[in-house]
C-alpha positions in Angstrom: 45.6 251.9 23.8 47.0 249.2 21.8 46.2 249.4 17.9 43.9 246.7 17.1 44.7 244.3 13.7 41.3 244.5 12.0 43.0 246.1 9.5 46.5 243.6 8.6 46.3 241.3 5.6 47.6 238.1 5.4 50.4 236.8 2.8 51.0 233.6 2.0 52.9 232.0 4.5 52.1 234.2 7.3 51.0 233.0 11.2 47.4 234.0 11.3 45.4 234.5 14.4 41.8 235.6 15.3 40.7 237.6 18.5 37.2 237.1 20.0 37.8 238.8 22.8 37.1 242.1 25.0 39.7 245.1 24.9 41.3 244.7 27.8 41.8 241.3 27.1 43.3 242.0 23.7 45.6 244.7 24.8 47.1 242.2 27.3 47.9 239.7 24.4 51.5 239.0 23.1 50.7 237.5 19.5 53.3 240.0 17.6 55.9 239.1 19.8 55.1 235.6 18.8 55.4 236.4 14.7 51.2 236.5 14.5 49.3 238.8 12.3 45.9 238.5 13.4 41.9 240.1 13.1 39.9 241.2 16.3 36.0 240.3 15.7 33.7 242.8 17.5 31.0 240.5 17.4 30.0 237.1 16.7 28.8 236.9 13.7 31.7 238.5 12.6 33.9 236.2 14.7 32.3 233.4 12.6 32.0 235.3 9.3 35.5 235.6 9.6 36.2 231.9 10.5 34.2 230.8 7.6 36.0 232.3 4.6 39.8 232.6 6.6 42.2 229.4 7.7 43.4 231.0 11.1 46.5 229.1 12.8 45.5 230.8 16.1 42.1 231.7 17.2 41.5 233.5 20.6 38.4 233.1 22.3 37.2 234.7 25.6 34.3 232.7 27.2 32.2 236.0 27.8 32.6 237.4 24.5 30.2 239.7 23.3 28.2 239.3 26.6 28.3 235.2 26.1 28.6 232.7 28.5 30.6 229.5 27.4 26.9 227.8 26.9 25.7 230.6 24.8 29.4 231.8 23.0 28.0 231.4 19.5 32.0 231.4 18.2 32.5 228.0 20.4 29.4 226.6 19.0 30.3 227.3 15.1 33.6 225.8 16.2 32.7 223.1 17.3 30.4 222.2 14.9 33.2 222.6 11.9 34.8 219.2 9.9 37.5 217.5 11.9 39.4 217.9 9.0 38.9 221.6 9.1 39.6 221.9 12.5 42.8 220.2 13.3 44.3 222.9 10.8 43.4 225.9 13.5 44.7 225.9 16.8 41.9 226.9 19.7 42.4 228.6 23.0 39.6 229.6 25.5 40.3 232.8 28.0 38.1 232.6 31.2 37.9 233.3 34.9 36.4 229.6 35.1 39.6 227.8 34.0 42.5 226.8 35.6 45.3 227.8 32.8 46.6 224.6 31.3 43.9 222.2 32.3 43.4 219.4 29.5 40.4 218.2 31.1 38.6 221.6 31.0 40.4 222.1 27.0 39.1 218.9 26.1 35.2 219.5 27.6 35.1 222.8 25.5 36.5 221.3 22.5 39.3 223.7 22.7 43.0 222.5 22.6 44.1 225.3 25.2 42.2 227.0 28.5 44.0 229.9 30.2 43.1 232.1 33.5 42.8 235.4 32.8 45.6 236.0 35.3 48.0 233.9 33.3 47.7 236.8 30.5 51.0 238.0 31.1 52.2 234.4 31.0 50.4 234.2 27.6 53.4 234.3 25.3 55.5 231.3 26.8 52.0 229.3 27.1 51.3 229.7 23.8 54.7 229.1 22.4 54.8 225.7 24.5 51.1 224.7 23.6 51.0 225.5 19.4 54.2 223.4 19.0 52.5 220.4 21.1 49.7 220.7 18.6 52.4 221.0 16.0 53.9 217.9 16.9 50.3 216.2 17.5 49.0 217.2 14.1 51.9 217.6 11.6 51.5 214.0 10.7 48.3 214.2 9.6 48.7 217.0 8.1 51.5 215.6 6.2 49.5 212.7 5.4 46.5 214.8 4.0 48.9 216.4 1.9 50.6 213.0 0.4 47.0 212.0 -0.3 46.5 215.3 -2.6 43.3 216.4 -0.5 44.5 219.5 0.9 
Protein backbone atom coordinates (compact mmCIF):
# COMPACT_ATOMS: atom_id res chain seq x y z
CA UNK A 1 0.00 0.00 0.00
CA UNK A 2 1.09 3.36 -0.96
CA UNK A 3 1.89 5.84 2.08
CA UNK A 4 -0.80 8.31 2.13
CA UNK A 5 0.41 12.40 2.51
CA UNK A 6 -1.90 13.38 5.37
CA UNK A 7 0.98 13.92 7.12
CA UNK A 8 3.57 16.34 4.54
CA UNK A 9 3.77 20.07 5.28
CA UNK A 10 3.84 22.59 2.87
CA UNK A 11 6.83 25.24 2.43
CA UNK A 12 6.57 28.17 0.77
CA UNK A 13 6.86 27.73 -2.68
CA UNK A 14 5.85 24.16 -2.81
CA UNK A 15 3.08 22.47 -5.57
CA UNK A 16 0.22 21.67 -3.30
CA UNK A 17 -2.46 19.18 -3.96
CA UNK A 18 -5.56 17.72 -2.21
CA UNK A 19 -7.01 14.13 -2.65
CA UNK A 20 -10.79 13.54 -2.16
CA UNK A 21 -10.71 10.32 -3.23
CA UNK A 22 -11.01 6.48 -2.43
CA UNK A 23 -7.72 4.25 -1.82
CA UNK A 24 -7.49 2.69 -4.73
CA UNK A 25 -7.92 5.66 -6.49
CA UNK A 26 -5.20 7.39 -4.58
CA UNK A 27 -2.70 4.67 -4.80
CA UNK A 28 -3.06 4.77 -8.69
CA UNK A 29 -2.19 8.62 -8.69
CA UNK A 30 1.19 9.98 -9.96
CA UNK A 31 1.35 13.52 -8.18
CA UNK A 32 5.08 12.95 -6.70
CA UNK A 33 6.27 12.16 -9.91
CA UNK A 34 4.84 15.42 -10.91
CA UNK A 35 6.76 17.59 -7.98
CA UNK A 36 3.22 17.62 -5.68
CA UNK A 37 3.13 17.37 -2.03
CA UNK A 38 -0.36 16.91 -1.23
CA UNK A 39 -3.20 15.92 1.82
CA UNK A 40 -5.73 13.00 1.34
CA UNK A 41 -9.29 14.01 3.08
CA UNK A 42 -11.09 10.99 4.51
CA UNK A 43 -14.18 12.69 4.54
CA UNK A 44 -15.91 15.69 3.52
CA UNK A 45 -15.96 17.86 5.90
CA UNK A 46 -12.47 17.46 6.12
CA UNK A 47 -12.09 17.80 2.38
CA UNK A 48 -13.67 21.24 2.85
CA UNK A 49 -12.12 22.08 6.28
CA UNK A 50 -9.00 21.65 4.51
CA UNK A 51 -10.00 23.75 1.41
CA UNK A 52 -10.99 26.52 3.68
CA UNK A 53 -7.87 27.38 5.56
CA UNK A 54 -5.15 25.89 2.62
CA UNK A 55 -4.48 27.45 -1.10
CA UNK A 56 -4.16 24.02 -3.00
CA UNK A 57 -2.65 24.23 -6.71
CA UNK A 58 -4.12 20.78 -7.35
CA UNK A 59 -7.23 19.43 -5.88
CA UNK A 60 -8.37 15.75 -6.75
CA UNK A 61 -11.89 14.92 -6.55
CA UNK A 62 -13.59 11.50 -7.16
CA UNK A 63 -17.32 11.98 -7.99
CA UNK A 64 -18.32 9.06 -5.39
CA UNK A 65 -16.28 10.24 -2.65
CA UNK A 66 -17.25 9.37 0.57
CA UNK A 67 -20.32 7.45 -0.79
CA UNK A 68 -21.43 10.78 -2.90
CA UNK A 69 -22.77 11.07 -6.12
CA UNK A 70 -21.72 14.22 -8.18
CA UNK A 71 -25.29 15.72 -7.11
CA UNK A 72 -24.66 15.14 -3.48
CA UNK A 73 -20.44 15.38 -3.44
CA UNK A 74 -20.56 18.05 -0.71
CA UNK A 75 -16.55 18.95 -1.76
CA UNK A 76 -17.95 19.96 -5.47
CA UNK A 77 -20.71 21.95 -3.90
CA UNK A 78 -18.23 24.07 -1.36
CA UNK A 79 -16.27 24.41 -4.57
CA UNK A 80 -18.32 25.73 -6.42
CA UNK A 81 -19.76 27.96 -4.24
CA UNK A 82 -16.12 29.64 -3.46
CA UNK A 83 -15.09 33.56 -4.98
CA UNK A 84 -13.96 33.46 -8.53
CA UNK A 85 -11.18 35.09 -7.36
CA UNK A 86 -10.47 32.27 -4.99
CA UNK A 87 -10.94 29.81 -7.47
CA UNK A 88 -8.95 30.49 -10.45
CA UNK A 89 -5.90 30.20 -8.00
CA UNK A 90 -6.66 26.14 -7.57
CA UNK A 91 -6.71 23.93 -10.29
CA UNK A 92 -9.85 21.25 -10.23
CA UNK A 93 -10.06 17.75 -11.64
CA UNK A 94 -13.09 15.32 -11.28
CA UNK A 95 -12.35 11.36 -11.35
CA UNK A 96 -15.52 9.33 -12.44
CA UNK A 97 -16.78 6.29 -14.38
CA UNK A 98 -19.39 8.95 -15.92
CA UNK A 99 -16.70 10.98 -17.80
CA UNK A 100 -15.11 10.66 -20.86
CA UNK A 101 -11.30 11.81 -19.87
CA UNK A 102 -10.68 15.20 -21.35
CA UNK A 103 -14.22 16.27 -22.10
CA UNK A 104 -14.60 20.19 -21.71
CA UNK A 105 -18.16 20.05 -22.01
CA UNK A 106 -18.56 17.60 -19.02
CA UNK A 107 -15.37 19.93 -17.05
CA UNK A 108 -17.29 22.85 -17.73
CA UNK A 109 -20.97 21.44 -16.47
CA UNK A 110 -19.28 20.39 -13.06
CA UNK A 111 -17.44 23.54 -12.76
CA UNK A 112 -14.25 21.59 -12.82
CA UNK A 113 -11.40 22.62 -15.22
CA UNK A 114 -10.51 18.71 -15.79
CA UNK A 115 -12.73 15.23 -16.01
CA UNK A 116 -10.83 11.96 -16.23
CA UNK A 117 -12.10 8.13 -16.61
CA UNK A 118 -11.07 6.11 -14.12
CA UNK A 119 -9.27 3.99 -16.81
CA UNK A 120 -7.18 6.95 -17.82
CA UNK A 121 -5.47 6.60 -14.21
CA UNK A 122 -2.42 5.40 -15.46
CA UNK A 123 -2.48 8.10 -18.14
CA UNK A 124 -2.95 10.53 -15.21
CA UNK A 125 0.59 11.96 -15.09
CA UNK A 126 0.91 13.25 -18.85
CA UNK A 127 -2.93 14.52 -18.56
CA UNK A 128 -2.26 16.40 -15.82
CA UNK A 129 1.05 17.85 -16.86
CA UNK A 130 -0.68 18.96 -20.31
CA UNK A 131 -3.93 20.25 -18.51
CA UNK A 132 -2.27 22.44 -15.28
CA UNK A 133 -0.02 24.34 -17.79
CA UNK A 134 -3.21 25.10 -20.06
CA UNK A 135 -4.66 26.57 -16.92
CA UNK A 136 -1.27 28.16 -16.42
CA UNK A 137 -1.34 29.79 -19.57
CA UNK A 138 -5.22 30.61 -19.16
CA UNK A 139 -4.85 32.27 -15.73
CA UNK A 140 -1.29 33.60 -15.27
CA UNK A 141 -2.49 36.88 -16.62
CA UNK A 142 -4.85 37.45 -14.31
CA UNK A 143 -3.04 36.38 -11.88
CA UNK A 144 -0.35 38.67 -12.73
CA UNK A 145 -2.73 41.38 -12.94
CA UNK A 146 -4.19 40.76 -9.39
CA UNK A 147 -0.80 40.96 -8.30
CA UNK A 148 0.11 44.56 -10.11
CA UNK A 149 -3.13 45.76 -8.48
CA UNK A 150 -1.66 44.84 -4.90
CA UNK A 151 -4.89 42.57 -4.00
CA UNK A 152 -3.30 39.35 -3.61
Amino acid sequence: MTPIGNTEFFELGDKTALICGDQNTIEKLTLKDLGFKFHVAETQELGIEQIRYTQYDCIIVHENFAGSSVRSNAVLHYLASVPMAQRRYSFVCMIGNSFKTLDAMQAFANSVQLVLNPADLPNLGAILKKSLAEFEILYRPYRDAVSAVGEK
